[in-house]
C-alpha positions as CSV (number, residue, x, y, z in Angstrom):
1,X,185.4,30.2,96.2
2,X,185.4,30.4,92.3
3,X,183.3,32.2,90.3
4,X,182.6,30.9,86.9
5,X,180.6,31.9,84.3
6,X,180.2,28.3,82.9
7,X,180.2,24.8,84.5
8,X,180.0,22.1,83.2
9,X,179.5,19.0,85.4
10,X,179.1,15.3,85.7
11,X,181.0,14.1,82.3
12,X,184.4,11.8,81.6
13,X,186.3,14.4,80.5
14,X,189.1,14.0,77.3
15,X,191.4,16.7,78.1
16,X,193.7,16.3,75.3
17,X,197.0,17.2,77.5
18,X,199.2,14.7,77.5
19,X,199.6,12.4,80.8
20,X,202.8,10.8,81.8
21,X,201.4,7.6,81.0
22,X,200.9,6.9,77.0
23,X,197.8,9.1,75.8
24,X,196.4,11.8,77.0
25,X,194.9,12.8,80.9
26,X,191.1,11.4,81.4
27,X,188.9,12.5,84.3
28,X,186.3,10.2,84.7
29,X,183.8,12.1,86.4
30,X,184.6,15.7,86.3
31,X,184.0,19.3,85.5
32,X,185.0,22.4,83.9
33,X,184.9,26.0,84.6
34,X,184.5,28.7,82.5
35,X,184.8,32.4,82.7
36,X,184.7,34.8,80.0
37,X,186.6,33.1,77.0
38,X,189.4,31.0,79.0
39,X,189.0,27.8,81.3
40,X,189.4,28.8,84.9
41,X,189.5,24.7,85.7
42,X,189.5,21.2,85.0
43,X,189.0,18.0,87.2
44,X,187.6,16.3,89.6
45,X,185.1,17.7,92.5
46,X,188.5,17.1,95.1
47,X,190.9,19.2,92.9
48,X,188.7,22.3,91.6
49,X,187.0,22.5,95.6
50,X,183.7,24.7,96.2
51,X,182.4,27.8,93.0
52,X,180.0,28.7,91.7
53,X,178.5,29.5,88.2
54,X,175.9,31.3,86.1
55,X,175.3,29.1,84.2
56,X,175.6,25.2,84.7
57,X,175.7,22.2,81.4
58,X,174.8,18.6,83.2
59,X,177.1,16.1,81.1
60,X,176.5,13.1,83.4
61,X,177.1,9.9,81.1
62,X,178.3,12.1,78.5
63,X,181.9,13.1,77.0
64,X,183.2,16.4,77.4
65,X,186.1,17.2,74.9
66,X,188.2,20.2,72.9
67,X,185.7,21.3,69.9
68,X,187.8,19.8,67.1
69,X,189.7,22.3,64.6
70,X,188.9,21.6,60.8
71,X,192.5,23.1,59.7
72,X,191.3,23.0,56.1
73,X,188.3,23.4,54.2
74,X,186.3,25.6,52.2
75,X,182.6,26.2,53.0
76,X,181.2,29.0,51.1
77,X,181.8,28.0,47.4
78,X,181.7,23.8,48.2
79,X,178.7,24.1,50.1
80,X,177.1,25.4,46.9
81,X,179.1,23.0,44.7
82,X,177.7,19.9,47.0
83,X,176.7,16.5,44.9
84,X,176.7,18.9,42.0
85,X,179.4,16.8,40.0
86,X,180.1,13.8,41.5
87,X,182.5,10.9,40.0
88,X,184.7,13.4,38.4
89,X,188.9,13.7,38.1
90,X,190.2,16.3,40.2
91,X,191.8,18.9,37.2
92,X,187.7,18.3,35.8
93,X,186.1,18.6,39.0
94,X,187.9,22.0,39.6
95,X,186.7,23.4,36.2
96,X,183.2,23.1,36.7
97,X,183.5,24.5,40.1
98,X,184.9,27.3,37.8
99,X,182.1,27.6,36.1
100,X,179.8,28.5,39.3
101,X,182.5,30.7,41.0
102,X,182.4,32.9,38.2
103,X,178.8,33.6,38.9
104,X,178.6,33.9,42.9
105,X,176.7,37.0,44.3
106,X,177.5,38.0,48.1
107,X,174.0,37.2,49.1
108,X,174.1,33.3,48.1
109,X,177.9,33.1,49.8
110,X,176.8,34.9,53.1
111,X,173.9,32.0,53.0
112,X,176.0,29.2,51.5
113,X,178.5,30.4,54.7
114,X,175.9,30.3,57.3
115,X,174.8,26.7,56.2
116,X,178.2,25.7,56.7
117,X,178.8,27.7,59.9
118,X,175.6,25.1,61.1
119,X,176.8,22.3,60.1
120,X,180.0,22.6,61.6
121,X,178.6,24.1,65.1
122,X,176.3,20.8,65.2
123,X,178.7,18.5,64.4
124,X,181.5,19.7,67.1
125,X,183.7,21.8,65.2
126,X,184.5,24.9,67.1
127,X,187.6,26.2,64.7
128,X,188.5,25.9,60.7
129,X,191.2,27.0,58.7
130,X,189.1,28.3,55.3
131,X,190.9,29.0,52.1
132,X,189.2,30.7,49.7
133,X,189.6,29.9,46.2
134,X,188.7,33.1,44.3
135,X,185.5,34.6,45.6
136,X,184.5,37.2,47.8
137,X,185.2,36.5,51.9
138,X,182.9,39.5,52.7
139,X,179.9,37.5,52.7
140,X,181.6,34.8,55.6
141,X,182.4,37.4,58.3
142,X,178.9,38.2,58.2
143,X,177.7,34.9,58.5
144,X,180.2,34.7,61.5
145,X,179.0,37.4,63.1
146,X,176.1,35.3,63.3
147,X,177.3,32.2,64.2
148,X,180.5,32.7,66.2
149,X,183.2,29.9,65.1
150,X,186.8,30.9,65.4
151,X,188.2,31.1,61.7
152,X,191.0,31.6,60.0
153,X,190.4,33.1,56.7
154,X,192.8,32.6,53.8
155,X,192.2,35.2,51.3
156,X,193.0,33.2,47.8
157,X,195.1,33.9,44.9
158,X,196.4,32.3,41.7
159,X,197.6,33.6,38.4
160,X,198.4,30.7,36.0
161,X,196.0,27.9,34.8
162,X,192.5,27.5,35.8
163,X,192.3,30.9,37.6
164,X,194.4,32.8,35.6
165,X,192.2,35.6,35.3
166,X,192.9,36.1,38.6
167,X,196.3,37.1,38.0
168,X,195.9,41.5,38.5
169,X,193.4,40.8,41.1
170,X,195.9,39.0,43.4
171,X,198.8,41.0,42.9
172,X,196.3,44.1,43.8
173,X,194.8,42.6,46.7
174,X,197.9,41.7,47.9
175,X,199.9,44.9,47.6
176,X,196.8,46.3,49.3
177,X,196.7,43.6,52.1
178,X,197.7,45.7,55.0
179,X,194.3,47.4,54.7
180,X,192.4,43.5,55.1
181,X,194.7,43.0,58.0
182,X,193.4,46.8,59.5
183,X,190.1,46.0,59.0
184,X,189.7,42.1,59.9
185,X,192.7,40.3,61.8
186,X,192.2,39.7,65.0
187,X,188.3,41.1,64.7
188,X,185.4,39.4,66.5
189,X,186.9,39.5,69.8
190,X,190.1,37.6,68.6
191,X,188.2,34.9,67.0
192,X,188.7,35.7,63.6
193,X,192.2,36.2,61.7
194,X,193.4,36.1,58.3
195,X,195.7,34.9,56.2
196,X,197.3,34.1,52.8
197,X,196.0,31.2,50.6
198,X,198.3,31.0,47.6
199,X,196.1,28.1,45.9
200,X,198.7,25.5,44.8
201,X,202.2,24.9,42.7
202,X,200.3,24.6,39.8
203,X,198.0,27.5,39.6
204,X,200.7,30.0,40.8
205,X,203.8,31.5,39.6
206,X,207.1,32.1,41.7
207,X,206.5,35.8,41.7
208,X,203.1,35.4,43.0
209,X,204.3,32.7,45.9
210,X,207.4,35.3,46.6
211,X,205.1,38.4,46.7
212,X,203.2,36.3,49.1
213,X,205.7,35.4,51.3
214,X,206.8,38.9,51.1
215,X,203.6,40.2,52.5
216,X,203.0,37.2,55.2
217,X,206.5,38.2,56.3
218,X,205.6,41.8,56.7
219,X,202.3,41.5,58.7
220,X,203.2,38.2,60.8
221,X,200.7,36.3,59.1
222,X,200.5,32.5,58.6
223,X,200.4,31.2,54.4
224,X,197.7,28.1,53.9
225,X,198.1,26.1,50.5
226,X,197.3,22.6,48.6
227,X,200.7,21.3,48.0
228,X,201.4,17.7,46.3
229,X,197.9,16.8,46.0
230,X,198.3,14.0,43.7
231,X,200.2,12.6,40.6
232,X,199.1,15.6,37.9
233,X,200.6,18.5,40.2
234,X,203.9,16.4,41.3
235,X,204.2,16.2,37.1
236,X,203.2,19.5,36.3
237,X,205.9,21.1,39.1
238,X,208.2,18.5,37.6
239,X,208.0,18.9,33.8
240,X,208.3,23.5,34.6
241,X,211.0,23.6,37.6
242,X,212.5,19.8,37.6
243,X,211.4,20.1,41.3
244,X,209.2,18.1,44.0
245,X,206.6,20.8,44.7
246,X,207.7,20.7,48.1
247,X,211.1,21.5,47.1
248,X,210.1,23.9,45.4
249,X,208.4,25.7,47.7
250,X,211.6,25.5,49.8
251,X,214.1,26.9,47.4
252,X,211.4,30.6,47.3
253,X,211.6,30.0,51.2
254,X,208.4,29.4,51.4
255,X,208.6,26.6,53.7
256,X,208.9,27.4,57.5
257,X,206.4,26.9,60.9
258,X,204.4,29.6,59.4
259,X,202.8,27.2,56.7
260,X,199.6,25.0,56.4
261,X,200.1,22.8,53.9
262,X,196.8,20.9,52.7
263,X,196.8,17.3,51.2
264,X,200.3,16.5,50.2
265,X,200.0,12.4,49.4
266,X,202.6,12.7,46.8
267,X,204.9,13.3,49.4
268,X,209.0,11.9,48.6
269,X,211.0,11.0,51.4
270,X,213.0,14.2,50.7
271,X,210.6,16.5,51.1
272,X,209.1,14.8,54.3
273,X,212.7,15.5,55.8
274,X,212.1,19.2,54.5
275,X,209.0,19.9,55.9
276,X,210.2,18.3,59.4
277,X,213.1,20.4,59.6
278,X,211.1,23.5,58.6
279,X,208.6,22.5,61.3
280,X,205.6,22.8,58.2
281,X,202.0,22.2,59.5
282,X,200.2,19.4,57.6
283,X,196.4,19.1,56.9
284,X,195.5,15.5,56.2
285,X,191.9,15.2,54.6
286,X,191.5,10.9,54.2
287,X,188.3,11.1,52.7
288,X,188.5,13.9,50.4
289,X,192.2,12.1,48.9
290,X,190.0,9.0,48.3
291,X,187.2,10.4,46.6
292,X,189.4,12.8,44.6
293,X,192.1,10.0,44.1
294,X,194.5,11.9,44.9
295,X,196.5,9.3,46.7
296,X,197.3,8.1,50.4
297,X,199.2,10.5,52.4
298,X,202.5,8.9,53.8
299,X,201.6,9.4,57.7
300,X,203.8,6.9,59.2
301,X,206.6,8.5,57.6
302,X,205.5,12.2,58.5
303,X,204.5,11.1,62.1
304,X,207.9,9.4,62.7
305,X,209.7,12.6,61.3
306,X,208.1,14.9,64.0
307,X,205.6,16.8,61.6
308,X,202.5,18.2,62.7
309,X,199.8,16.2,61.1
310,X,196.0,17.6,61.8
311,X,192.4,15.9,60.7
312,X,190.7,18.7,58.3
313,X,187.6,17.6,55.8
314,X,188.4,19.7,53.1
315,X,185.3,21.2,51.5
316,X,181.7,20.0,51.5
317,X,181.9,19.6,47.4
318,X,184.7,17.2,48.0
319,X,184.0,14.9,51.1
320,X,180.9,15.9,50.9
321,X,180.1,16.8,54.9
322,X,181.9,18.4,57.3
323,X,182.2,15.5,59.8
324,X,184.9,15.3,61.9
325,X,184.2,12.2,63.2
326,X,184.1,10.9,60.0
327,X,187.4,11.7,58.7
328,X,188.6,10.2,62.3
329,X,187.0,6.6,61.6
330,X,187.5,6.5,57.7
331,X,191.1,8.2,58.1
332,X,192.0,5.4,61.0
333,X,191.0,2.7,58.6
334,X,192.3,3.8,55.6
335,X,195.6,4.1,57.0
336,X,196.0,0.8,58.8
337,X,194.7,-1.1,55.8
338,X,197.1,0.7,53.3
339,X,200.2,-0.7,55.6
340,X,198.8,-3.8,57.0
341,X,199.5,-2.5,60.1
342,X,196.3,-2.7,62.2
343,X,197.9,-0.9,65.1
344,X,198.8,2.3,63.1
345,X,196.7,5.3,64.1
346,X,195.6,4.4,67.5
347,X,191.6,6.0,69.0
348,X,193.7,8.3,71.4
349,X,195.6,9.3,68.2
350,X,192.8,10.1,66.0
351,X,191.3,12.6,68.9
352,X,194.7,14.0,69.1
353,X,194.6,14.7,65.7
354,X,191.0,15.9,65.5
355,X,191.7,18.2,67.8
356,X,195.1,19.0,69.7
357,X,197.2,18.1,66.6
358,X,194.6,19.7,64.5
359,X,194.8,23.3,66.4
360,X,198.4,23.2,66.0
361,X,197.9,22.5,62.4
362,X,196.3,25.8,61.9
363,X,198.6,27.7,64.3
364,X,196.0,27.7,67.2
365,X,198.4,27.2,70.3
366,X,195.8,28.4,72.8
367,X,193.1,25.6,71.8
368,X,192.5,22.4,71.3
369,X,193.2,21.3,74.4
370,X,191.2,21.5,77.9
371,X,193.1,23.1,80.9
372,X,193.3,26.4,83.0
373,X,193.9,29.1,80.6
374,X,193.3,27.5,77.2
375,X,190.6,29.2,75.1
376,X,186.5,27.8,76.2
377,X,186.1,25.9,73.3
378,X,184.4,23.0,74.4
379,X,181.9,20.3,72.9
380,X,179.8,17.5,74.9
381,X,179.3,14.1,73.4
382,X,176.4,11.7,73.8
383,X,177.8,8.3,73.3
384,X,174.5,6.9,74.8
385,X,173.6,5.7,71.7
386,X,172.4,2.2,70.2
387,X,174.9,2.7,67.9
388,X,177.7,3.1,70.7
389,X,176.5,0.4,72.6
390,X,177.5,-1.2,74.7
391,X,180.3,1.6,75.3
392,X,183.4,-0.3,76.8
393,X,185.1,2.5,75.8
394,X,184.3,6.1,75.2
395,X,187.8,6.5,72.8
396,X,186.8,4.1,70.9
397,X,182.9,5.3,70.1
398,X,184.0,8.6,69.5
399,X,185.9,7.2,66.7
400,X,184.5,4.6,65.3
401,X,180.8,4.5,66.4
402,X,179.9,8.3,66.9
403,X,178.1,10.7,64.3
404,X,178.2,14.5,64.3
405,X,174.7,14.2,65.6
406,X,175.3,13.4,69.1
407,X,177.1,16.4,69.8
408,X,174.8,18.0,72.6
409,X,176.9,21.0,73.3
410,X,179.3,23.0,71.6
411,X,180.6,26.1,73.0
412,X,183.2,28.3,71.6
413,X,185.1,31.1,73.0
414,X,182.7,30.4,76.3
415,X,180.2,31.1,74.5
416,X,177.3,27.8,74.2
417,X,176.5,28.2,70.0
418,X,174.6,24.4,70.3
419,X,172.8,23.8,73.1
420,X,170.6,20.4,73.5
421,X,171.6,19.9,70.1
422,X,169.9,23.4,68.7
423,X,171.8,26.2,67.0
424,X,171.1,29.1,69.0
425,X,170.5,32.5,66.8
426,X,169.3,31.4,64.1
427,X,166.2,29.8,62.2
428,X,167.8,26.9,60.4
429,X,164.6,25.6,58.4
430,X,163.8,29.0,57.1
431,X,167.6,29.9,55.7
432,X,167.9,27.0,54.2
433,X,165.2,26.8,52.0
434,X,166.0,30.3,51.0
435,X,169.4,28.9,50.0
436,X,168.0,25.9,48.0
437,X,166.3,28.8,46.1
438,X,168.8,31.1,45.6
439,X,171.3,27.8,45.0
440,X,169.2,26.6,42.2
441,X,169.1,29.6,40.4
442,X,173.1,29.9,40.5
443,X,172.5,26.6,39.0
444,X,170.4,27.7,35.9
445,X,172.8,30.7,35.5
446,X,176.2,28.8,35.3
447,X,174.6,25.9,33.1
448,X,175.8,23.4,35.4
């Protein structure tokens, strides 16, 4: 007899492993147990046999799926940057971010990081992969401690450019690093870790990347950066070093498995070969590209080469939700329309990259996937909607019909943070005004 903590019963389950047919296994009518923070087991009533549970989720005529990983964004500043200037360039629309992040106070992050926290719980995102332009990460490890996500946290630094007054801060912060890594990797029961977020080619200099790499070196720790994110940067990396910025980055060394690497649409096929060989993570955000204009990311290519490619929303300032199912419809789209090629980007690849490919993408090896010993992060989907009818197929209306707001369930590190589609821990209404207060007067003070 097993004894699990959690059950969850009755759904068509998406395990995200892959079968020995094309795709990936599908129980049709199935459950999974839970104990502690690991699945104990997956399948049908036949192959599990007789347990029992604590606690028990009924997700008859319902999907139950990995919680997808969003393996890059950044909530605290862009939630407080959301529809505050729309319609801009990208170099512009980082400058009057600017302008706000020089006036943030820990109290308006912590509730600016809660509010994203939420909206990711509710929508079915059970792991991100946050970089941290230049403000204080303090205020989101208390908001996690609240609402229980597993995050990676990429502490920020630049010293050229836009955040060049950055410059002493980030070489302090990182010869003190050690003392973040004491205090905060591998805290909140494993679930939270950090890492390095040297912000792009263009805001730092090759002795800030190499002092970087120097320090991600000495405490194993995993670099997450915005590399050839459209036609100013490839110029700008161009016109100073006569250099892809992916080549670039290779000749410091700063290329390897260790690396996230956010955007990169500007891609040759050169540095595709690069980043394959130096098995690079990529974090492919479709609808922040577009509205940025940053360009079209050349996934065929990367896909073809072997590369890691993972569905991430970037921030709420520049997508403007953090809505993974979103990203998988308008990224699916985008990309068969851009080669004429409407069988690029199948459903069952989309939910690969959402979540499996995604996990991996942020160096999560343990998640994204449901079977024995993987980590309990699990989400339930109610594609019982008008809007999924008639549902011939569940891929397909988690892709293309489904919102974020018929995630039931989501669950992380066995423990159920949306149940029934409520946050639990938390009164939602009540912080939320007291961020539109707090927001608005960050508003006044930055003369945004």
């Amino acid at each position: 007899m097993i004894e699990a903590d959690l059950a969850i019963t009755g759904g068509e389950i998406l395990t995200m492993t892959p079968s020995s047919e094309a795709g990936f296994l599908a129980v049709p009518d199935g459950t999974v147990l839970v104990s502690g923070n690991r699945i104990l087991a997956v399948g049908d009533a036949t192959a599990i046999g007789p347990y029992t549970a604590a606690k028990t989720i009924d997700a008859r005529d319902q999907v139950v799926m990995p919680g997808f990983s969003n393996c890059h964004t950044h909530i605290g500043s862009n939630v407080l940057l959301r529809g505050l200037n729309e319609d801009a360039k990208l170099f512009e629309w980082l400058q009057s971010m600017w302008r706000l992040k020089q006036n943030f106070d820990h109290e308006t992050l912590r509730l600016a990081g809660l509010a994203g926290l939420a909206e990711m719980a509710l929508s079915g995102i059970t792991s991100f992969n946050e970089h941290f332009d230049a403000y204080s990460v303090t205020p989101e490890i208390t908001a996690l401690n609240t609402i229980p996500l597993r995050a990676t946290l990429g502490y920020g630094f630049a010293d050229i450019g836009l955040y060049g007054d950055l410059a002493d801060w980030s070489f302090a912060a990182l010869d003190g690093f050690g003392d973040i890594v004491d205090r905060h990797h591998n805290t909140l029961d494993g679930r939270l870790r950090v890492a390095l977020s040297p912000h792009a080619t263009y805001s730092c200099t090759e002795k800030l990347w190499r002092r970087c790499a120097e320090v991600a070196a000495e405490h194993e720790l995993t670099i997450h950066t915005h590399l050839s994110e459209g036609l100013q940067e490839h110029q700008f990396v161009a016109d100073h070093y006569d250099q892809t910025p992916t080549a670039w980055l290779h000749s410091m060394g700063l290329l390897g498995p260790h690396l996230t690497a956010a955007h990169c649409t500007t891609l040759t096929d050169d540095d595709i070969e690069l980043m394959a060989a130096q098995e690079v993570k990529v974090a492919h955000c479709p609808i922040s590209n577009a509205k940025l204009c940053s360009g079209i990311m050349p996934i065929r290519k990367l896909r073809l080469a072997g590369v890691t490619v993972g569905l991430a929303t970037d921030g709420p300032a520049s997508h403007n939700t953090l809505d993974m199912f979103q990203e998988m419809k308008f990224g699916a789209i985008t990309h068969k329309n851009h080669n004429l090629d409407p069988e690029l980007l199948t459903v069952s690849e989309m939910l690969e990259m959402s979540t499996r490919e995604a996990a991996r993408a942020m160096h999560l090896n343990d998640a994204g996937t449901l079977a024995p010993g993987q980590l309990a992060d699990i989400i339930v989907v109610d594609i019982n909607k008008a809007h999924c009818a008639p549902r011939y197929d569940s891929q397909a209306a988690l892709v293309y019909s489904s919102r974020a707001d018929d995630v039931v369930h989501t669950i992380v590190d066995g423990q159920v943070v949306v149940e029934n589609g409520v946050l639990q821990g938390l009164d939602l209404p009540a912080m939320l005004g007291e961020l539109r207060e707090r927001a608005s007067d960050l508003r006044q003070r930055s003369g945004a």
